[in-house]
N, C-alpha and C positions, 0 to 999 in steps of 0.2 A: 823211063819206067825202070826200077827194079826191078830183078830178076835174081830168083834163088833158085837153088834144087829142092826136089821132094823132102830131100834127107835134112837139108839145114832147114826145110819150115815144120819138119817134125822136129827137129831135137832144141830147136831157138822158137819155140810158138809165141813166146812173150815177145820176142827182139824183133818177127814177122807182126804183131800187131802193134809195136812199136813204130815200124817203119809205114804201118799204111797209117798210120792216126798223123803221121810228121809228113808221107808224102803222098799222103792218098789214093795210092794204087801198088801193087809189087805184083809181078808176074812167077807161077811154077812152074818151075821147067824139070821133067822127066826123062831121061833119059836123050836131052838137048833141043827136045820139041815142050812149048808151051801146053800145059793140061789146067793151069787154073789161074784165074785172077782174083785177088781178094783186095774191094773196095773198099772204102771209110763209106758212111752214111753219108754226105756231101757230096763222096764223087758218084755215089749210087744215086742219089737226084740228078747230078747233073746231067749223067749217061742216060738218066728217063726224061730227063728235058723239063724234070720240075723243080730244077735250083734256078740262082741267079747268073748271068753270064760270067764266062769266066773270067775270074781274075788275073790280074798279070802274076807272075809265079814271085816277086817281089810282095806282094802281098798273101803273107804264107797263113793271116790270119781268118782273111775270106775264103779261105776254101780249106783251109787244116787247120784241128783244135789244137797242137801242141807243135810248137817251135821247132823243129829239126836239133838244133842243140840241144835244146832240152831233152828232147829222145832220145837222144842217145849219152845224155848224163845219168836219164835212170836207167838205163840199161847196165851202167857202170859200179861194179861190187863197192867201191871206192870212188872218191869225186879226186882227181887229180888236183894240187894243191896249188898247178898256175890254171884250173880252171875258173872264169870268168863267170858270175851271177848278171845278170841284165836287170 
């Protein structure tokens, strides 16, 4: 699981829900102790036991709507010119 501080999911709030829609969980950590978990819709079923089982983590698309690369290509002001389209 990811893990930011308070300060970088206040000042990156787009690049934190970037990161749970690519890896469906990121953990807040305050002052080195955990204060919050912010779920995608997927892992919030799964935690209530009303998804499907889980998927192996190779299958990023049964339980995440956007690709890990992809996330963090729109996070990017610029698309790097050796970066790869799928």
């Amino acid at each position: 699981m990811k893990r930011v501080t308070a300060s970088q999911a206040k000042n990156n709030f787009g690049g934190l829900l970037d990161d749970v829609a690519a890896l469906g969980c990121v953990e807040i950590v305050k002052h080195g102790r955990p204060v919050a978990v912010v779920l995608s819709p997927r892992a919030l079923e799964d935690a209530r036991g009303l998804g499907r089982a889980q998927a192996p983590k190779e299958a990023w698309g049964e339980t995440h709507m956007i690709p890990p690369g992809k996330a963090r290509a729109a996070r990017m002001v610029s698309t790097p010119s050796d970066f790869d389209e799928e």
